[in-house]
FISE-663473 format. One record per residue (C-alpha): residue number from 1; residue in three letters; x, y, z. Coordinates in pm, 1 decimal. Example, Ala and Ser with C-alpha at 12.3 -4.5 7.8 and 13.67 -1.06 7.14 Angstrom:
2
+-----+------+----------+----------+----------+
:  nr : rest :     east :    north :       up :
+-----+------+----------+----------+----------+
:   1 :  ALA :   1230.0 :   -450.0 :    780.0 :
:   2 :  SER :   1367.0 :   -106.0 :    714.0 :
+-----+------+----------+----------+----------+
END
This chain:
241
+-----+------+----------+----------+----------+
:  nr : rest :     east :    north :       up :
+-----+------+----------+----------+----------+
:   1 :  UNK :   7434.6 :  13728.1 :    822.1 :
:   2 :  UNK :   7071.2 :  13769.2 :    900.1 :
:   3 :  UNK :   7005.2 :  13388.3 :    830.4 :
:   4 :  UNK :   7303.5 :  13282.7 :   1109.9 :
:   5 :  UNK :   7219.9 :  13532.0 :   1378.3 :
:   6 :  UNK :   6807.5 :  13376.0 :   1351.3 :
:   7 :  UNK :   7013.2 :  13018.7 :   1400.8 :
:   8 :  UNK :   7206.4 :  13129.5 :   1683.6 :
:   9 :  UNK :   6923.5 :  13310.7 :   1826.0 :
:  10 :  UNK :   6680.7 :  13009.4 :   1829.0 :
:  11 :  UNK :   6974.3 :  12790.3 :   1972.3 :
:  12 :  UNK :   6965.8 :  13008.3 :   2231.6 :
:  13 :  UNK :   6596.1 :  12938.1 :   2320.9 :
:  14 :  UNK :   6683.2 :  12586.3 :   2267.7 :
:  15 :  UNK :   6919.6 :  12620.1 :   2584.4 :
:  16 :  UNK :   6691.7 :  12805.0 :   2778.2 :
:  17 :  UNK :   6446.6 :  12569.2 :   2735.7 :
:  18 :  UNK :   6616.6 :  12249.2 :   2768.4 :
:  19 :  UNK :   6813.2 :  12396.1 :   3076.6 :
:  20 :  UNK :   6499.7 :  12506.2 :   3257.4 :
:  21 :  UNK :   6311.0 :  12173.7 :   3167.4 :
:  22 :  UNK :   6628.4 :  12008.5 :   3319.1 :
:  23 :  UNK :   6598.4 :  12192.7 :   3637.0 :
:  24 :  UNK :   6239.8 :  12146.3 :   3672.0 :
:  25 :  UNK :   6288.4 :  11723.1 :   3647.2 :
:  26 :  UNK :   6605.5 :  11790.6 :   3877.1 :
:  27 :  UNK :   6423.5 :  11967.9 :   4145.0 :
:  28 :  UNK :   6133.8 :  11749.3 :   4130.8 :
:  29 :  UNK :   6295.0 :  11444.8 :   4165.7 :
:  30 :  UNK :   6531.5 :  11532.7 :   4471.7 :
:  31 :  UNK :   6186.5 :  11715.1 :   4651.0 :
:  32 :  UNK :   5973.2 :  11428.2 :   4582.3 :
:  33 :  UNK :   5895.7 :  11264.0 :   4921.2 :
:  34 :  UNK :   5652.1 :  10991.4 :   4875.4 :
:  35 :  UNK :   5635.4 :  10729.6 :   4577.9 :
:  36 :  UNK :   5300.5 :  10482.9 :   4498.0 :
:  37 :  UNK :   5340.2 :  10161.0 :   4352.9 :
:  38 :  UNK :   5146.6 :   9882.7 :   4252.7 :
:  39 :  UNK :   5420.0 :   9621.7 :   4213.3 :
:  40 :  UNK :   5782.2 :   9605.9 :   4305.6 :
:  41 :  UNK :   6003.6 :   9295.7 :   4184.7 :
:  42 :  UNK :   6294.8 :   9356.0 :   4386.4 :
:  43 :  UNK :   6633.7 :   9089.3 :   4485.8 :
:  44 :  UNK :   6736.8 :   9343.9 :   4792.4 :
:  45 :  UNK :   6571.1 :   9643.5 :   4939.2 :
:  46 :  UNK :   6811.1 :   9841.4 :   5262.7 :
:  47 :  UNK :   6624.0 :  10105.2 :   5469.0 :
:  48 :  UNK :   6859.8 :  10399.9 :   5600.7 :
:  49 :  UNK :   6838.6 :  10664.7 :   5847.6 :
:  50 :  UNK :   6858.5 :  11047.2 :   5722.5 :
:  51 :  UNK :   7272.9 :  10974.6 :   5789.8 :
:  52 :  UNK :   7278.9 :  10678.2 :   5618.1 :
:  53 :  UNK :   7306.0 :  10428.6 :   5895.7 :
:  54 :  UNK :   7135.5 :  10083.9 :   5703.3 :
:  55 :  UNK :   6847.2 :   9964.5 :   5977.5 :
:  56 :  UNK :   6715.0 :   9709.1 :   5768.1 :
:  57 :  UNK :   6759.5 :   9541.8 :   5480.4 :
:  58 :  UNK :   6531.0 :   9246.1 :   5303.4 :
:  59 :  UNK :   6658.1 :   9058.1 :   5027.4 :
:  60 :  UNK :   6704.3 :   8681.0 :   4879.4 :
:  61 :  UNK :   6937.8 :   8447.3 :   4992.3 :
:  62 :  UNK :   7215.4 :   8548.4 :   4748.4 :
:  63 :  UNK :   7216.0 :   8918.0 :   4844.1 :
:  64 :  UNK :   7145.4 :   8851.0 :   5236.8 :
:  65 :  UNK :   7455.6 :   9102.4 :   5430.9 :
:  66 :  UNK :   7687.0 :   8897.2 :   5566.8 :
:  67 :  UNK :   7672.8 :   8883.2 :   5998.4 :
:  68 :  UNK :   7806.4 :   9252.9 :   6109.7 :
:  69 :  UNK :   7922.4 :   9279.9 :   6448.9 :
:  70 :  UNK :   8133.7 :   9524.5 :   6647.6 :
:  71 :  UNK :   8175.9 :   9685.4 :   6281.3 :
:  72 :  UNK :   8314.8 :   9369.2 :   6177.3 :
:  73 :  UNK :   8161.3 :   9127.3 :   5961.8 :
:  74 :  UNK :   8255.9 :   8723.9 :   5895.3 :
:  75 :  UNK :   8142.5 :   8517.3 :   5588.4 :
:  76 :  UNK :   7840.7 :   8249.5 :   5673.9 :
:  77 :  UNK :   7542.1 :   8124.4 :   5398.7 :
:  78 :  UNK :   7260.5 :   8275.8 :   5460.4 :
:  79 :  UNK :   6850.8 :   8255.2 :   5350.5 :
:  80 :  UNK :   6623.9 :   8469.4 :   5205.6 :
:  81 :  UNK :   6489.8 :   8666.4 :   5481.4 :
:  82 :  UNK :   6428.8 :   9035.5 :   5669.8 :
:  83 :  UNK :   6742.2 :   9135.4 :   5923.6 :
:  84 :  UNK :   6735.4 :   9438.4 :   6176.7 :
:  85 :  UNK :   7009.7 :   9719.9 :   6292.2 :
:  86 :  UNK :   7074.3 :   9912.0 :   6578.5 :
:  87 :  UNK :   7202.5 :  10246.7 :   6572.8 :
:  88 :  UNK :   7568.5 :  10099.6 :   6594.1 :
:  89 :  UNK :   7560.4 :   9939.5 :   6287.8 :
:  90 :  UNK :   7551.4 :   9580.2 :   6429.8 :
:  91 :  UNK :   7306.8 :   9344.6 :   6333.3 :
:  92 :  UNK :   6982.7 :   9331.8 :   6598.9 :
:  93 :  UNK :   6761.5 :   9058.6 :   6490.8 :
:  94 :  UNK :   6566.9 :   8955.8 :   6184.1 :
:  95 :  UNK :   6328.0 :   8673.4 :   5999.0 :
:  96 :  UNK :   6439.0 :   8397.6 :   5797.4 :
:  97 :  UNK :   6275.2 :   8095.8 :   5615.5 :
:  98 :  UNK :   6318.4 :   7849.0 :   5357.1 :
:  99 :  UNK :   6226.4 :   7469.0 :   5274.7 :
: 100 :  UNK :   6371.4 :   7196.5 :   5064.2 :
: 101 :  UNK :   6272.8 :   6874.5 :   4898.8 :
: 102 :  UNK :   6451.8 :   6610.8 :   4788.0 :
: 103 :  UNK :   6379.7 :   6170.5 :   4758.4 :
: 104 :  UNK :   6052.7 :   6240.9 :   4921.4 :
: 105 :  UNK :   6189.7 :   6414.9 :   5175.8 :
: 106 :  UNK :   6110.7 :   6716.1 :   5268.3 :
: 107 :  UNK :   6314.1 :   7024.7 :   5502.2 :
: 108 :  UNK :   6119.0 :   7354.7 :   5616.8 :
: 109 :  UNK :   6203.2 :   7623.9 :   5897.6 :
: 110 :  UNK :   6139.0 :   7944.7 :   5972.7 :
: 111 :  UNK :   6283.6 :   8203.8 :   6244.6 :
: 112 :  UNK :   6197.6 :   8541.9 :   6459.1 :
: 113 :  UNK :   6486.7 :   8627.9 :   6632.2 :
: 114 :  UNK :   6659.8 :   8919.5 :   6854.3 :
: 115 :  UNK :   7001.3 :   8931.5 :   6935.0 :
: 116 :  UNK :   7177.1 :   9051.2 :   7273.9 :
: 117 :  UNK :   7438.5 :   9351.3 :   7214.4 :
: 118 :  UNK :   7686.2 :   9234.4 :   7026.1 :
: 119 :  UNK :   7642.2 :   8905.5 :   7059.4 :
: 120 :  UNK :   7405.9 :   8656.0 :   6859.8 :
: 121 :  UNK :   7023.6 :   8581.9 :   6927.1 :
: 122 :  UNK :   6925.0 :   8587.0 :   7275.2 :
: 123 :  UNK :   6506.7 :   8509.0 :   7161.2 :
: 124 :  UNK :   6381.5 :   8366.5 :   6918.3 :
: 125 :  UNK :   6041.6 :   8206.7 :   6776.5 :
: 126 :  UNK :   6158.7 :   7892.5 :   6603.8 :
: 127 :  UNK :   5990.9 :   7646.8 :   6375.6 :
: 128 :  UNK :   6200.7 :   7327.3 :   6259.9 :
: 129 :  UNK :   6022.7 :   7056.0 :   6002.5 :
: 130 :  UNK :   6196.9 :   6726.8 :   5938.5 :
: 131 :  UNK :   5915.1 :   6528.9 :   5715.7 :
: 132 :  UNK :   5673.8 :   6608.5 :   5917.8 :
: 133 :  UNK :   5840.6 :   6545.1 :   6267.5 :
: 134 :  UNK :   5898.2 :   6926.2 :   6399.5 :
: 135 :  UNK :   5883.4 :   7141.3 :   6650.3 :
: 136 :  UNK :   5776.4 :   7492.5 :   6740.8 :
: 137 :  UNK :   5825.1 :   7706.4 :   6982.5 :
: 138 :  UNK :   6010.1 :   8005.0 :   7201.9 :
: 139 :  UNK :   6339.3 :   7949.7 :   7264.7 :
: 140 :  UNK :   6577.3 :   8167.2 :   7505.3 :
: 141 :  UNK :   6967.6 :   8133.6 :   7502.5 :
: 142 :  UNK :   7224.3 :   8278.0 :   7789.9 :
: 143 :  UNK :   7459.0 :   8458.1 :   7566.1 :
: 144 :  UNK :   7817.0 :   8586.8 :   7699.4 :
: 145 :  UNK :   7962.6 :   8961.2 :   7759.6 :
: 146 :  UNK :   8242.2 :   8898.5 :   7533.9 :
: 147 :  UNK :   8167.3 :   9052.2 :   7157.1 :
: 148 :  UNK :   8108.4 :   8772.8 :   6902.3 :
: 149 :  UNK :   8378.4 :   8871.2 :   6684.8 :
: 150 :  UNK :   8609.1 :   8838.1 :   6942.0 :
: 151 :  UNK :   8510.1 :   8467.9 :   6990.6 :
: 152 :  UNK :   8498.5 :   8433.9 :   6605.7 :
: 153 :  UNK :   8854.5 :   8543.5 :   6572.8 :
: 154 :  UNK :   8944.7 :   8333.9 :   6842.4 :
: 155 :  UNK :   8793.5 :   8040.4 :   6717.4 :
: 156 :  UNK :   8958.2 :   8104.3 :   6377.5 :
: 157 :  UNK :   9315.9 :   8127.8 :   6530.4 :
: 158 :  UNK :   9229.1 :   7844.1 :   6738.7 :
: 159 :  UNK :   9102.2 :   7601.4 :   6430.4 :
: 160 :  UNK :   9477.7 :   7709.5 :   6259.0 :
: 161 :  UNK :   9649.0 :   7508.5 :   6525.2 :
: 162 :  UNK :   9794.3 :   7192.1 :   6460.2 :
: 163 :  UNK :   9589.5 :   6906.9 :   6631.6 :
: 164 :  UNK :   9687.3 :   6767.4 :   6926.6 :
: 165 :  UNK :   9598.0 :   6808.0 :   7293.2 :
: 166 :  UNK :   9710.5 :   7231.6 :   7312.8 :
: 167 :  UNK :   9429.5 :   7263.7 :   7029.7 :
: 168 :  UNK :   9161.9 :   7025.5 :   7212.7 :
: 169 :  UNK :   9247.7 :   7224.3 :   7536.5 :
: 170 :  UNK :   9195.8 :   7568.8 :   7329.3 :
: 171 :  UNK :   8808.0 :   7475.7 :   7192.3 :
: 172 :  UNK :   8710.5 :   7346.0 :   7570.8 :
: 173 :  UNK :   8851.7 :   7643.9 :   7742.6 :
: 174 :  UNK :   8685.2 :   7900.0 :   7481.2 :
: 175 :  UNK :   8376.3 :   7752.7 :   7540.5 :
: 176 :  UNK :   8344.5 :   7711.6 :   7939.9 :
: 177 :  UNK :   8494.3 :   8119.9 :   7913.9 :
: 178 :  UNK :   8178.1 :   8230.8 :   7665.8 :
: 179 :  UNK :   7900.0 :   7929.2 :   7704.1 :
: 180 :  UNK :   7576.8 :   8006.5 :   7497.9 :
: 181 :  UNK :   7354.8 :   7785.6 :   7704.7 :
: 182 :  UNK :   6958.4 :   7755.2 :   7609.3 :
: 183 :  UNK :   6752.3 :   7854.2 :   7935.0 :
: 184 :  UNK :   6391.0 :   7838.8 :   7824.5 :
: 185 :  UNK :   6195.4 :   7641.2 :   7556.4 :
: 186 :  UNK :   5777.2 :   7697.7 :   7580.3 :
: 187 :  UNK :   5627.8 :   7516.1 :   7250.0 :
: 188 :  UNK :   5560.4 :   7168.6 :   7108.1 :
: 189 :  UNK :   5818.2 :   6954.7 :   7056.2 :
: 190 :  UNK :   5901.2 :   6680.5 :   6803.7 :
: 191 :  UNK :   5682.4 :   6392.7 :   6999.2 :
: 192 :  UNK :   5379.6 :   6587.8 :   6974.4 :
: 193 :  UNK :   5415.5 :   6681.6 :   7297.0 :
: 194 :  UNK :   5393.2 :   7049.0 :   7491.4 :
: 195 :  UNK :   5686.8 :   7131.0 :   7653.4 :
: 196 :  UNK :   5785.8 :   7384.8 :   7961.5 :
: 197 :  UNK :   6182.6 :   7305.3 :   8003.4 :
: 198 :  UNK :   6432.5 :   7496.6 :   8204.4 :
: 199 :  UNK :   6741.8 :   7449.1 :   8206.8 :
: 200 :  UNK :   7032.0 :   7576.0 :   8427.3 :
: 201 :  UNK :   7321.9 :   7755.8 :   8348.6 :
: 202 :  UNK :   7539.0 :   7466.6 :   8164.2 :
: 203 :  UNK :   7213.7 :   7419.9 :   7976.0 :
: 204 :  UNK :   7092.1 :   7113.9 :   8186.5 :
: 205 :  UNK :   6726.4 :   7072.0 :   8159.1 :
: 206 :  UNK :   6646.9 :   7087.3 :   8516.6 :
: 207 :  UNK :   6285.4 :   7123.6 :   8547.3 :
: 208 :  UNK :   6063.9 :   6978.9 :   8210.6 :
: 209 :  UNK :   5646.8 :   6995.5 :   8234.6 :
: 210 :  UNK :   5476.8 :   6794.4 :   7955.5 :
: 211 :  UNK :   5141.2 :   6706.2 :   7825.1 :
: 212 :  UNK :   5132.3 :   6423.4 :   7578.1 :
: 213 :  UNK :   5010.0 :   6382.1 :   7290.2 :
: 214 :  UNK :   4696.7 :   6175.3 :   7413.3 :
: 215 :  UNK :   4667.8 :   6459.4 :   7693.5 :
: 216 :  UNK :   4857.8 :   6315.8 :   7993.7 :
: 217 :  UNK :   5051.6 :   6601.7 :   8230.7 :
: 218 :  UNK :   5378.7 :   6544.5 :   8361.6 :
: 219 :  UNK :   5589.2 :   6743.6 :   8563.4 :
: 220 :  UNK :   5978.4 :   6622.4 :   8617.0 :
: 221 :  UNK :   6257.4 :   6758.0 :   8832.0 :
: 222 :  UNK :   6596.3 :   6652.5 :   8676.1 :
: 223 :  UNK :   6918.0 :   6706.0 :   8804.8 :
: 224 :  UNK :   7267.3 :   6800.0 :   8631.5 :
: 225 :  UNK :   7264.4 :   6461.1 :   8483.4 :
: 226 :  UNK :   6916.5 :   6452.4 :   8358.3 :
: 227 :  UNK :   6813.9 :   6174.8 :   8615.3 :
: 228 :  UNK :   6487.0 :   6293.1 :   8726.2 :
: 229 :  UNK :   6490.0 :   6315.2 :   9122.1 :
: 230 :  UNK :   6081.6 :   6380.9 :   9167.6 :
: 231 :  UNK :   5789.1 :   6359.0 :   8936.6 :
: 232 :  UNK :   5414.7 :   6465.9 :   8928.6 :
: 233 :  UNK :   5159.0 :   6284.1 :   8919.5 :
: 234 :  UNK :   5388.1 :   6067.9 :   9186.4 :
: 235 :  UNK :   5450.8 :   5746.5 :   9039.4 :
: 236 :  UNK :   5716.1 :   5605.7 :   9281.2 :
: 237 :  UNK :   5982.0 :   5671.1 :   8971.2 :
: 238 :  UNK :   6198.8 :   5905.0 :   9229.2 :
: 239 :  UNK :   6544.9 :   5782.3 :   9159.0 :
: 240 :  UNK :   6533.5 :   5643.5 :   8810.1 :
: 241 :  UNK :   6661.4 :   5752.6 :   8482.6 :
+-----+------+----------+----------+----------+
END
């Protein structure tokens, strides 16, 4: 009898023990604050508010969140890359980058963009390689009130039609209701050349300043068609395509 109550009695201690080392891990890990690391091999990584509201997330191209807007979200392939949240919940903005080879060709890009309210990038700072024949630059787009999802669903419902003339009227009228016009490029284009351009509000390049690539300025007034009505230096051109 002796022998069992020693057993029991050290099983007891056994409990104590183990619960109190328990606590002392449990406690420790939920107080922790801060964590140092040397190395961190990760495929996706989200930051949160306190509430749990997801601000940012970075991750590869297979485990990129799909486009969240208005609380909704729609299916698109995405790269590797760092996107922002507001406090709503919609997406805000983010980086993305990537390059591929192929025949001796060779495709690179690379992206800094910030959306308008719940609609899609309204900045960005683009950079577009085609074998060597890019461009770089800031871009700005005119975006529309309406909420992307709402032209998303609309474009869905639209591309469900049968075709014929109702559907062809559909796309045009969706698009003259929400156009997503670009109004400002400042960079280097694909000729080597700088570029100024602004464009109107169809996204007709009205006014384009230039210097070539062997250092010659041009400045060109354009109208809605693209003819260019005036040019400096004055070359007599006024009047031709």
């Amino acid at each position: 009898m002796t022998n069992i109550n020693r057993r029991l009695r050290i099983l007891e201690v056994y409990a104590v023990i183990s619960l109190t080392v328990f606590c002392i891990l449990a406690f420790s890990a939920f107080t922790r604050s801060k964590e140092k690391f040397t190395e961190i091999d990760v495929e996706r990584m989200n930051v949160r508010e306190k509430n749990g509201q997801l601000v940012m997330v970075v991750a590869n191209s297979d485990r990129m969140p799909d486009p969240t807007v208005n609380g909704k979200s729609f299916k698109t392939e995405r790269p590797a890359g760092m996107l922002f949240f507001n406090g709503l919940g919609d997406e805000n903005g983010g980086i993305v980058f990537g390059a591929v080879e192929g025949k001796g060709q060779y495709g690179s890009y690379a992206g800094l963009s910030f959306d308008k309210y719940k609609q899609a990038q309204a900045m960005a700072l683009v950079y577009n390689d085609h074998n060597g024949k890019y461009r770089a630059g800031l871009q700005i787009w005119d975006r529309p009130e309406k909420p992307l999802d709402q032209i998303i669903e609309r474009q869905e419902e639209i591309s469900k039609m049968p075709d014929g003339d109702a559907k062809t009227a559909a796309k045009a009228k969706l698009q003259q209701e929400n156009p997503s016009p670009t109004r400002v490029y400042v960079g280097k284009n694909a000729e080597k050349e700088s570029e100024v351009t602004l464009y109107d509000a169809s996204g007709n390049a009205r006014i384009k300043m230039l210097v070539a690539a062997d250092g010659t300025p041009k400045l060109d007034f354009l109208d809605a068609k693209g003819k260019v009505t005036y040019s400096l230096p004055n070359d007599g051109i006024k009047g031709k395509n």
